[in-house]
C-alpha positions in Angstrom: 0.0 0.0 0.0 1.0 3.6 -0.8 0.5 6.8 1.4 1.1 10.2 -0.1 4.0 12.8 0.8 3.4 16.2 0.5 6.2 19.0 0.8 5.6 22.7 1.5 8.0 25.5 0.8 7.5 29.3 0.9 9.6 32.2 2.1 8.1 34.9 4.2 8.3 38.3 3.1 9.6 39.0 6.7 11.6 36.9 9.3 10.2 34.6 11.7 11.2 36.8 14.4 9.7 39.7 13.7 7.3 41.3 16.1 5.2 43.0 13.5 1.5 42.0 13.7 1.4 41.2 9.9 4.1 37.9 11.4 2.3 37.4 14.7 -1.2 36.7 12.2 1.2 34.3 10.3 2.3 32.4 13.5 -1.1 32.7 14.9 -2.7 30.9 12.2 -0.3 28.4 11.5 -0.5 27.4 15.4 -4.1 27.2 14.9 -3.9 25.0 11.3 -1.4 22.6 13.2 -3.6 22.2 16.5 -7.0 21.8 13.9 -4.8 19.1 12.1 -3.0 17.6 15.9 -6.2 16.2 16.8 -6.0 14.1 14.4 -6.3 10.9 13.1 -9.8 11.0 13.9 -13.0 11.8 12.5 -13.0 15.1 10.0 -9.6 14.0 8.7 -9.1 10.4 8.6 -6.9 10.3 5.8 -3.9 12.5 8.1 -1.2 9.8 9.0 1.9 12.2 10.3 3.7 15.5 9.9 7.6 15.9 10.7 7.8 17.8 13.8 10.9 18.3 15.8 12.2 17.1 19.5 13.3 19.9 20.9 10.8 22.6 19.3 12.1 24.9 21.6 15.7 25.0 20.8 17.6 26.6 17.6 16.4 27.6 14.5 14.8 24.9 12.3 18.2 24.2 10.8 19.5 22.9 14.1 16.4 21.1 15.9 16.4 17.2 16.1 13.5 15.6 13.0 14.2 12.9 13.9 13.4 10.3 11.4 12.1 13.2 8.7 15.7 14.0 8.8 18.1 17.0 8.6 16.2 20.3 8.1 16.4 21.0 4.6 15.6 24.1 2.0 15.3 24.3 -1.8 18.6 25.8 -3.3 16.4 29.3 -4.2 16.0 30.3 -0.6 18.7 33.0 0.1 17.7 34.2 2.9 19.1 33.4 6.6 19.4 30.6 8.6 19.5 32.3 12.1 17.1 32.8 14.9 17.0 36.4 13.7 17.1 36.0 10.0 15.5 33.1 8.9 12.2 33.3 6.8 10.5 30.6 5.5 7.5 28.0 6.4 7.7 24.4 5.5 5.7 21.3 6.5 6.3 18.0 5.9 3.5 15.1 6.0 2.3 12.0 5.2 -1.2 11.3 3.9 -3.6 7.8 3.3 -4.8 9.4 0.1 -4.6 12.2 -2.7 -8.3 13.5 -1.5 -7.9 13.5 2.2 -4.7 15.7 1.8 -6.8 17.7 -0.4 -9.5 18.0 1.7 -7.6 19.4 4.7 -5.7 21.7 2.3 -8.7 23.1 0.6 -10.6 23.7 3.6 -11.2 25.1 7.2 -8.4 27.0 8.6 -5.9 26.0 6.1 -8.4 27.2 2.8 -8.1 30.6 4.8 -4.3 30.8 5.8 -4.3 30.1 1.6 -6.9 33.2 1.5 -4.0 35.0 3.2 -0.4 33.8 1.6 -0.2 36.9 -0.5 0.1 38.7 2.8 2.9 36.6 4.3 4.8 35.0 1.3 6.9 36.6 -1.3 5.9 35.1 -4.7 8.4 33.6 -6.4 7.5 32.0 -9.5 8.1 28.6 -8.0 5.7 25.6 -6.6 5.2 25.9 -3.1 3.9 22.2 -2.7 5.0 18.6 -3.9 3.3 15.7 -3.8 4.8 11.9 -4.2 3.3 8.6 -3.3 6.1 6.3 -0.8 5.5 2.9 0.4 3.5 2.3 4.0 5.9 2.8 6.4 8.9 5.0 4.6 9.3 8.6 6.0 9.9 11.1 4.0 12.7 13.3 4.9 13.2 16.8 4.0 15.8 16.4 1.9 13.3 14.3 -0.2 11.1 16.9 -0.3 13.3 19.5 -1.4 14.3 17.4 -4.3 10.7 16.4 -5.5 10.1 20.0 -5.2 13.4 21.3 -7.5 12.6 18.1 -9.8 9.2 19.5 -10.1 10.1 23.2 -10.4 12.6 22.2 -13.6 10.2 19.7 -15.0 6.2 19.2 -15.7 4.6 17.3 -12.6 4.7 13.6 -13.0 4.7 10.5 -10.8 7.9 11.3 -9.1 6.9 14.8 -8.0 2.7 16.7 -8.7 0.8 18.7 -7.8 -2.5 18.8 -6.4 -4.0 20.5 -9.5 -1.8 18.4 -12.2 -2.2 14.7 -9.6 -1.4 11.4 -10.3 -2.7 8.4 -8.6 -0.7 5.7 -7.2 -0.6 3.6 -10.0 1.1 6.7 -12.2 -2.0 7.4 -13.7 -2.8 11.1 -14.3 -5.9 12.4 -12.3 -7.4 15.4 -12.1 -9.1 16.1 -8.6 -11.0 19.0 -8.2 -9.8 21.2 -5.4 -11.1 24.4 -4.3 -10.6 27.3 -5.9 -9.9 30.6 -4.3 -13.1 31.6 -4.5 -13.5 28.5 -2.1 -15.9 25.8 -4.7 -15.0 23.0 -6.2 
């Protein structure tokens, strides 16, 4: 059986250490997006498996907290900005899925359909995909490292097996698939 990855990458338009209300709303939120999707497996996401959180969340930057099995923090080769306390700026997740839908569904919707509402706010646009999506075998965990390379591999190429999207998705089989997600203007 198959679960899906699914890598996200943006860089903030300001570092995470900046008092400025603009970045408290962006930590606010995202607390309140990981608590909605903590409580889970259980009922109004049953498709959620993991996400990569580290073991000492309260010590050093990303770069230098413990993953654990997800690995060594890792970044696409575009982000340029700092890797400090002070000076980093950037928002990744890493997780693991049962299915392309369930991940879509939690994406699409609730609190995470409006932290999407508000990116343009927090996130310098780039150009470049800010997810990933791959399908691993039950029981391998994706590490960041993995991530980052489905996401370069899909930024240089069109989405395929190896790395997609959720609005250019393939199923586990390599099949192309389009599932409808929500828009912005939040249907389907």
């Amino acid at each position: 059986m198959l679960q899906l990855a699914l890598y996200t990458f943006g860089v903030l338009k300001s570092p995470l250490s900046d008092p400025a209300p603009l970045t408290r709303e962006f930590h606010e939120t995202a607390e309140a997006v990981y608590r909605e999707i903590g409580q889970y497996p259980g009922c109004q996401y049953p498709g959620y498996v993991a996400r990569a959180e580290a073991s000492d969340r309260s010590r050093g930057t990303l770069f230098d907290r413990d993953w654990g099995e997800w690995g060594e923090f890792a970044v696409p080769a575009w982000y340029l900005k700092g890797r400090t306390a002070e000076s980093t700026a950037l928002a990744a997740t890493l997780s693991l899925w049962t299915d392309l839908r369930s991940a879509s569904d939690f994406i699409f919707t609730g609190l995470h359909r409006a932290a999407l509402d508000r990116r343009d706010d927090w996130f310098e646009k780039s150009g470049r995909p800010g997810h990933v999506l791959w399908w691993v075998t039950e029981g391998t965990v994706p590490t960041w490292q993995d991530g980052v390379s489905r996401l370069e591999h899909l930024h240089d190429h069109d989405p395929a097996p190896y790395a997609f999207t959720f609005h250019h998705s393939f199923d586990p089989d390599g099949t192309s698939t389009r599932l409808a997600v929500l828009g912005r203007s939040g249907t389907r």
